[in-house]
SESEKOL-224586 format. One record per residue (C-alpha): residue in one letter; x, y, z. Coordinates in steps of 0.2 Angstrom, whole numbers, padded with zeros to 4 digits. Layout:
{pt 'A', {X, Y, Z}};
...
***
This chain:
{pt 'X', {0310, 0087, -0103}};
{pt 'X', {0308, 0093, -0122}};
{pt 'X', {0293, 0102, -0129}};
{pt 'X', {0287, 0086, -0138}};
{pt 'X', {0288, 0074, -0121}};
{pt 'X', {0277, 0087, -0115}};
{pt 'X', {0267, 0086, -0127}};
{pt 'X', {0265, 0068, -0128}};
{pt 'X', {0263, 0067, -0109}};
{pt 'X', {0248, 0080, -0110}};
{pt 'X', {0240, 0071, -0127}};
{pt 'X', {0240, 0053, -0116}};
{pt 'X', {0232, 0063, -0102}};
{pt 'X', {0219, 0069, -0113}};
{pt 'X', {0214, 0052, -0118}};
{pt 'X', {0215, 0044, -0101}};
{pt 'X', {0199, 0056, -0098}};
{pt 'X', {0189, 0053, -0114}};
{pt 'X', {0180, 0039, -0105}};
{pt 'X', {0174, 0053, -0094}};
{pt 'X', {0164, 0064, -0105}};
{pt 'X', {0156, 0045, -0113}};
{pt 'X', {0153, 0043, -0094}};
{pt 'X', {0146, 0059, -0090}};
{pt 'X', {0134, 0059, -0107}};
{pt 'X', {0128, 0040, -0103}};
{pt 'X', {0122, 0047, -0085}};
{pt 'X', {0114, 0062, -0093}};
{pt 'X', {0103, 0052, -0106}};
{pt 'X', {0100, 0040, -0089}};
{pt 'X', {0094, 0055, -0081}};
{pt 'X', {0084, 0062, -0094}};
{pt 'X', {0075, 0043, -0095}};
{pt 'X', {0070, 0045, -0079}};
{pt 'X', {0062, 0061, -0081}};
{pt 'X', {0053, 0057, -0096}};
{pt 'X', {0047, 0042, -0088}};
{pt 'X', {0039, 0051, -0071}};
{pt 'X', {0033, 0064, -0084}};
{pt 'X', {0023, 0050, -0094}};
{pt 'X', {0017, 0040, -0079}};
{pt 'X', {0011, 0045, -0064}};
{pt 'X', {0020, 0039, -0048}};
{pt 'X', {0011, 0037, -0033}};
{pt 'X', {0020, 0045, -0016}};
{pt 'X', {0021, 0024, -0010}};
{pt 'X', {0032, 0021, -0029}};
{pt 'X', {0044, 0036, -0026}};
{pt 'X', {0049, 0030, -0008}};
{pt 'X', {0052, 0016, -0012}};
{pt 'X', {0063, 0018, -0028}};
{pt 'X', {0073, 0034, -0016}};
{pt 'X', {0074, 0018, -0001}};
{pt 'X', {0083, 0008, -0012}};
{pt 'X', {0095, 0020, -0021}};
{pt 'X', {0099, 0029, -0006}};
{pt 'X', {0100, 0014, 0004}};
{pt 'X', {0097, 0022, 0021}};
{pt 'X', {0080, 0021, 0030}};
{pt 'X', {0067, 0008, 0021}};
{pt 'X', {0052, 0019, 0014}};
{pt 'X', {0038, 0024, 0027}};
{pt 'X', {0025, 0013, 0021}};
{pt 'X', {0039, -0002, 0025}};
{pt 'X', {0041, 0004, 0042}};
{pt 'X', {0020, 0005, 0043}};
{pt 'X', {0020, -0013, 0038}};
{pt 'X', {0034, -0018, 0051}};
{pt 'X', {0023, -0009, 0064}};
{pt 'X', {0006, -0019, 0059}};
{pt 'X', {0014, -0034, 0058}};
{pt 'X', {0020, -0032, 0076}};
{pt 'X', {0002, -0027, 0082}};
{pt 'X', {-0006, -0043, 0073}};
{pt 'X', {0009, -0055, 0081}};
{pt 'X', {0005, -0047, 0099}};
{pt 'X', {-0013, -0047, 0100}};
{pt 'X', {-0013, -0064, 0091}};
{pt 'X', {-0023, -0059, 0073}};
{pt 'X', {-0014, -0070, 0062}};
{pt 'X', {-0026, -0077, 0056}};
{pt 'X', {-0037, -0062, 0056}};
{pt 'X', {-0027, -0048, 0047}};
{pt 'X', {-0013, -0047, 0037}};
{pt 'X', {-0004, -0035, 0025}};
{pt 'X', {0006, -0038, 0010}};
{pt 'X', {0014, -0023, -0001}};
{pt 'X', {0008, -0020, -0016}};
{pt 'X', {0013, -0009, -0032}};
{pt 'X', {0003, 0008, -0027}};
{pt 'X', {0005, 0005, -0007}};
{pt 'X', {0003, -0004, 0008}};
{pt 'X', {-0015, -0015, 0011}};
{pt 'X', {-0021, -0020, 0025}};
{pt 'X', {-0033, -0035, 0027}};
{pt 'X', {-0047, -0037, 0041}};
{pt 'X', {-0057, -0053, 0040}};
{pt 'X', {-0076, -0050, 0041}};
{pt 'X', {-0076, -0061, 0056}};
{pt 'X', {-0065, -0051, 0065}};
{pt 'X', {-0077, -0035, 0062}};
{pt 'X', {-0093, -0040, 0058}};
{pt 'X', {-0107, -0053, 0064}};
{pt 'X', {-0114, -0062, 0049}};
{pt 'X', {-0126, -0052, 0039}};
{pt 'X', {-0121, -0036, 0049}};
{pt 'X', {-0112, -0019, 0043}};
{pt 'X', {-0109, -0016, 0064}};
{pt 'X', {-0091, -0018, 0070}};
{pt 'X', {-0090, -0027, 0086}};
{pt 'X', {-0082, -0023, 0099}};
{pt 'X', {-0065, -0032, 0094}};
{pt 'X', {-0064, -0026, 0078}};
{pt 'X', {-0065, -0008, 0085}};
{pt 'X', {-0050, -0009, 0095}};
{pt 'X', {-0040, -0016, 0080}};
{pt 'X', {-0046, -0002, 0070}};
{pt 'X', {-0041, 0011, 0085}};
{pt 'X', {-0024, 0002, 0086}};
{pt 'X', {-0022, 0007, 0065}};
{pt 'X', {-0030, 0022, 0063}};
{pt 'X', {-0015, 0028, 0078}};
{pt 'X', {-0002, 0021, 0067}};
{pt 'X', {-0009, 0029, 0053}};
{pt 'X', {-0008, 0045, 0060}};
{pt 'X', {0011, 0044, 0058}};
{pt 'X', {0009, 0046, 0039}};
{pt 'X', {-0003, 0060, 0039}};
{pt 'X', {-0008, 0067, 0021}};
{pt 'X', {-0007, 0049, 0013}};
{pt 'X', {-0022, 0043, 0004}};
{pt 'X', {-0034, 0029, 0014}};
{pt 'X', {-0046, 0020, 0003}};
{pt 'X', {-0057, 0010, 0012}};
{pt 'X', {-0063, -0008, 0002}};
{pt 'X', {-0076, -0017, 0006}};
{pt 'X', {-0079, -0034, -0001}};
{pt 'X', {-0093, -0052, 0003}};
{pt 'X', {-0093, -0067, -0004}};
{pt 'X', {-0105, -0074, -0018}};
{pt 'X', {-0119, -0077, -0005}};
{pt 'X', {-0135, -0066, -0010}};
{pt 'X', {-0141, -0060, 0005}};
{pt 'X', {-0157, -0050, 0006}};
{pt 'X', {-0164, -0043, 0020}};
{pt 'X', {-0173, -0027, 0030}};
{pt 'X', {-0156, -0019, 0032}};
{pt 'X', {-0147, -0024, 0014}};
{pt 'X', {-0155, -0027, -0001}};
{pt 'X', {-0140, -0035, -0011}};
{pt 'X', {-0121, -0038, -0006}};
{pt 'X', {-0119, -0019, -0016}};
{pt 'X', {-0126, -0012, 0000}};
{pt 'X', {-0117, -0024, 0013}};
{pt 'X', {-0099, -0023, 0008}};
{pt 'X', {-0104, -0004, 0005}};
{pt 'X', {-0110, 0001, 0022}};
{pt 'X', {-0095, -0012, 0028}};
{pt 'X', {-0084, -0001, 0022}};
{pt 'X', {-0090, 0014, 0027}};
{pt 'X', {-0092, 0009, 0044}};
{pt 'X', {-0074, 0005, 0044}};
{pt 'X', {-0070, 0024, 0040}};
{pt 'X', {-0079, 0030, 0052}};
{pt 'X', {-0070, 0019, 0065}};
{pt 'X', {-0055, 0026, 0058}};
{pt 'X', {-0060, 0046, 0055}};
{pt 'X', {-0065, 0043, 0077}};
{pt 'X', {-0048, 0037, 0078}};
{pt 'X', {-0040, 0051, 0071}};
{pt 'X', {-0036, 0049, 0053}};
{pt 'X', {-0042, 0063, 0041}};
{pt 'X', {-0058, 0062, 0034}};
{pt 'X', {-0051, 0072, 0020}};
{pt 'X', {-0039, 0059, 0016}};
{pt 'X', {-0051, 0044, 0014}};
{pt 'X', {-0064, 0036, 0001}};
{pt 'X', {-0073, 0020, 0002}};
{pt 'X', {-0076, 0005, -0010}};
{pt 'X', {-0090, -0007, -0012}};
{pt 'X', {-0086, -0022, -0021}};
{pt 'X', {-0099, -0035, -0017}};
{pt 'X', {-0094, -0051, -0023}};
{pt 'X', {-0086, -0045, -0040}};
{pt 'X', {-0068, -0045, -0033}};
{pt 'X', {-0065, -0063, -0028}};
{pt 'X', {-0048, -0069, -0021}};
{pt 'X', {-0042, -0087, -0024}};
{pt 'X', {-0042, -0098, -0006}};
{pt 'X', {-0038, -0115, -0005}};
{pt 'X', {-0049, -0126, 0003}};
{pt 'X', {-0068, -0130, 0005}};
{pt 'X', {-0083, -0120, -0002}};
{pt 'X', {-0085, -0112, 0014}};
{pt 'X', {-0067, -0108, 0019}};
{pt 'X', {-0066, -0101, 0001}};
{pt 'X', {-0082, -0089, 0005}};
{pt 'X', {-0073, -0083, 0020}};
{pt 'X', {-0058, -0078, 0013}};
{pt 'X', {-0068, -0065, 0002}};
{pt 'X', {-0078, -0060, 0013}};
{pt 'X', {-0065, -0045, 0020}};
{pt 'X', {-0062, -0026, 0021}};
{pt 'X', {-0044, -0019, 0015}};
{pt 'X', {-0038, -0002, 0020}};
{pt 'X', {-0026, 0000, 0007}};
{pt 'X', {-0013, 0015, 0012}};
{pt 'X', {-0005, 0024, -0002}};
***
């Protein structure tokens, strides 16, 4: 082999690899994207698991195997129709209906709706350090009476009750706040006036 075969063996080489360095620069300025978007934009722990879940493809994201473990406590005890979760963009929320909890016109769990709590607050504590926020909501039924002076005060105290349930229970105090909406949050239902009403009368533990 002559020097020019040489030559022309390493100069085809040399652009068999160009499209590496267009490669490598293309991932840089992906990479750098990225970065400037988190920088920008605050993403919450529930948004990086999940975006890590799916490029990794291994184990789904805690807050997924959270939701897989509710789901199996509601279809065991039979709450169906009671609680459900759905995920959202910021974490995981979990819905109790106020008849589940509360009598009417009451802030006072009953005795059912403590042991769901109980059964949650342990499964939270797998997930410790996360942010609880506890949400209270009625629906557009004033109420007035020697306890609650408007539904500020009812879905309020609601909610707080429900964090105490969960702080006996186990989870953090210092990882919790609670939410009163009142009747200013409503949520679209299907069906008569009243089944309507009780779909917003609720109180979501939203896990983030």
């Amino acid at each position: 082999m002559d020097d020019h075969e040489l030559e022309a063996m390493l100069g085809k080489g040399q652009e068999d690899e160009l499209w590496l360095i267009s490669y490598a620069d293309l991932l840089t300025l992906l990479i750098g994207f990225f970065v400037l978007l988190l920088a920008v934009s605050p993403v919450k722990p529930a948004q990086f698991e999940r975006m890590a879940a799916s490029i990794s493809g291994g184990a789904p994201a805690p807050l997924e195997e959270l939701k897989q473990k509710v789901d199996e406590f509601i279809t065991q005890e039979g709450l169906q129709q009671q609680v459900l979760t759905r995920e959202e963009s910021d974490g995981l929320a979990i819905e109790f209906k106020d008849a589940l909890l509360f009598d009417s016109g009451s802030a006072d769990i009953r005795a059912d709706g403590n042991k769901a709590i109980a059964s949650i607050a342990r499964m939270l504590q797998t997930l410790p350090s996360r942010a609880v926020v506890i949400e209270g909501y009625t629906d557009d039924v004033p109420i007035r009476n020697s306890r609650f002076a408007s539904n500020w005060e009812l879905s309020s105290q609601r909610a707080i009750n429900v964090r105490t349930a969960l702080e006996q229970g186990g989870v953090g105090r210092e990882w919790m706040s609670v939410r009163g909406f009142a009747d200013t949050r409503r949520v679209a239902a299907q069906g008569s006036p009243e089944e309507q009403r009780a779909a917003n009368r609720r109180v979501v533990i939203r896990v983030e």
